[in-house]
ZALO-232307 format. One record per residue: residue number from 1; residue in one letter; x negated, y, z of N, C-alpha, C in turn. Coordinates in steps of 0.001 Angstrom, whole numbers, plus 500000, padded with zeros to 6 digits. Atoms other than C-alpha are relative to their C-alpha. Layout:
<pts>
(pt NUM; 'A'; (X; Y; Z); (X; Y; Z); (X; Y; Z))
...
</pts>
This chain:
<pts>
(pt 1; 'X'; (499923; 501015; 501038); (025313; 619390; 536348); (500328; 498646; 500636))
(pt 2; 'X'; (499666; 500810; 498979); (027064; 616371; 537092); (498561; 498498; 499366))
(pt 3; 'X'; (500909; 500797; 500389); (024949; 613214; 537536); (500897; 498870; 499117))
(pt 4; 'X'; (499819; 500942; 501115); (025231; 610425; 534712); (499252; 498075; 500405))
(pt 5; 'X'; (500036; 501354; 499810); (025545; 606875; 536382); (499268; 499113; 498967))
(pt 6; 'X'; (500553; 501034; 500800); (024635; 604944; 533511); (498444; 500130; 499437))
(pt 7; 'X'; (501449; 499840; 500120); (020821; 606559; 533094); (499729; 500347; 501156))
(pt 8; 'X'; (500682; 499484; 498847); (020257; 606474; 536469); (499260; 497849; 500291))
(pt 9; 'X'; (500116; 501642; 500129); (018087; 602539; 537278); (500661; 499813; 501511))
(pt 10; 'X'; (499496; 500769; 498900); (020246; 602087; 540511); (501415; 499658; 499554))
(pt 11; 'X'; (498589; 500805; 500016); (023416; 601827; 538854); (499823; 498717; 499362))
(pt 12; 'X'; (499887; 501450; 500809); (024637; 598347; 537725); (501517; 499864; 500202))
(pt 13; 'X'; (498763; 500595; 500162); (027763; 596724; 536695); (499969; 498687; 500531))
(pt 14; 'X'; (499736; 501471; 499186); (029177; 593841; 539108); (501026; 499402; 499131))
(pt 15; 'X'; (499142; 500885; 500425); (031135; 591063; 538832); (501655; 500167; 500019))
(pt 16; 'X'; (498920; 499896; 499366); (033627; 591955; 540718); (501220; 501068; 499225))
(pt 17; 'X'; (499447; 499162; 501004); (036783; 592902; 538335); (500941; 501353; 501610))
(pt 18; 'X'; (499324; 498871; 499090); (038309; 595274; 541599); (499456; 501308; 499836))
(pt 19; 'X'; (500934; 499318; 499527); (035038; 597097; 541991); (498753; 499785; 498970))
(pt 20; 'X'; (501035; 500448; 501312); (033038; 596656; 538342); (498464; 501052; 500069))
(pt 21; 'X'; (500824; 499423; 500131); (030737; 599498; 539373); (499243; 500023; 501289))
(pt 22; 'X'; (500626; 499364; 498917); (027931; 599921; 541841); (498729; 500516; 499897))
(pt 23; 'X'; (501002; 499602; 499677); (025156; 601508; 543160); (498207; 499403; 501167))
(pt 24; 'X'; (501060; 500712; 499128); (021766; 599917; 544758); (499212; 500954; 500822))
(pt 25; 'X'; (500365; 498928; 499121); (020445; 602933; 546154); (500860; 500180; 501305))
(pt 26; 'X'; (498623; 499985; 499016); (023704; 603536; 548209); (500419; 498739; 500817))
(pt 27; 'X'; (499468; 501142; 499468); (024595; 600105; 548798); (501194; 499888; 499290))
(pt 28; 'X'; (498709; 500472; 500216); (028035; 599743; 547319); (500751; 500273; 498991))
(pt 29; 'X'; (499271; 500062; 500981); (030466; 599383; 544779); (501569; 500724; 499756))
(pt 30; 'X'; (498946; 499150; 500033); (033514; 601075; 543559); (500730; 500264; 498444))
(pt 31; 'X'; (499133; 500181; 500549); (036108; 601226; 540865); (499474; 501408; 499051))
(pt 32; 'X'; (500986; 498971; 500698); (034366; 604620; 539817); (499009; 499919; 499801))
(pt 33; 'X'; (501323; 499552; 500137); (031454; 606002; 538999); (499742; 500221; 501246))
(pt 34; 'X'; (500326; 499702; 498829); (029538; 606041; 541990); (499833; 501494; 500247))
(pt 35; 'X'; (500609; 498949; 500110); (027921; 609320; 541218); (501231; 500952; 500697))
(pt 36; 'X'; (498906; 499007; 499497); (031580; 611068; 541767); (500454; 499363; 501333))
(pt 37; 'X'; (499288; 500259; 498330); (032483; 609028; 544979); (498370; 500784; 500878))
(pt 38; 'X'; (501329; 499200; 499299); (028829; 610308; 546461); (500920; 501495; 500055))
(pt 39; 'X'; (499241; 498129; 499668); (030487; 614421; 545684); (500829; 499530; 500455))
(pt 40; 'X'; (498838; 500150; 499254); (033284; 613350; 547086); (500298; 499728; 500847))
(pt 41; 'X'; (500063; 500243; 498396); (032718; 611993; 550149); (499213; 500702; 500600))
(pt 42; 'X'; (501078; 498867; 499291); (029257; 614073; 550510); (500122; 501624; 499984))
(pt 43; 'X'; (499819; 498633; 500718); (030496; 617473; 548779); (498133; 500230; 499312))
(pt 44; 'X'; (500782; 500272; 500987); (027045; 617111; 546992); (499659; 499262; 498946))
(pt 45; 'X'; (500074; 500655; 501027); (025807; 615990; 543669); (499106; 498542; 500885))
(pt 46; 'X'; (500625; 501547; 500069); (024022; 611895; 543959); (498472; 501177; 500501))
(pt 47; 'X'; (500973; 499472; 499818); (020470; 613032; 545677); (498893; 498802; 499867))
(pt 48; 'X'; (500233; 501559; 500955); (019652; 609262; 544738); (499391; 499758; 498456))
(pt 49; 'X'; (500171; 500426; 501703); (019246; 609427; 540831); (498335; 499992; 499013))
(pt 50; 'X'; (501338; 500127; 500731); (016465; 608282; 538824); (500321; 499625; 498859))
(pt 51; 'X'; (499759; 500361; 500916); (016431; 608233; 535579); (499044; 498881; 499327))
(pt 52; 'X'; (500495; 501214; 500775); (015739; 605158; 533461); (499000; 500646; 498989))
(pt 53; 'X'; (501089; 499056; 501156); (013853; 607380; 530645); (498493; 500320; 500746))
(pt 54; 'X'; (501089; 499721; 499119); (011155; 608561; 533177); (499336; 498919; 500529))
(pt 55; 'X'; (500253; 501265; 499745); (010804; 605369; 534594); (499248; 498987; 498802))
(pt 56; 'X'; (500393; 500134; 501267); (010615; 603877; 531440); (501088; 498384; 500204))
(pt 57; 'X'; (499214; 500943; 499784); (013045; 601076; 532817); (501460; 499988; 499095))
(pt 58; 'X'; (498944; 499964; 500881); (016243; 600001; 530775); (500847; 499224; 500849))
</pts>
């Protein structure tokens, strides 16, 4: 199942119009979804993800 960037509390949206997406867990930003550059560079799913629901964070 793939992971879902936007209910996870490390993603956030930057400023930066190149690179509008990143990750705080990871460190860094990227034009994607982080979640798919993680499989893609790691060949695993995000081992990072927390969901905002559980948390109870928004």
């Amino acid at each position: 199942m793939a992971v879902n960037c936007f209910e996870c509390i490390h993603f956030y949206t930057t400023w930066d119009p190149q690179n509008p997406r990143g990750c705080k867990a990871y460190g860094f930003k990227t034009k994607m979804m982080p979640s798919i550059v993680v499989k893609r560079s790691s060949g695993i799913e995000c081992l990072k993800f927390e969901s905002k629901k559980e948390t109870g964070r928004r």
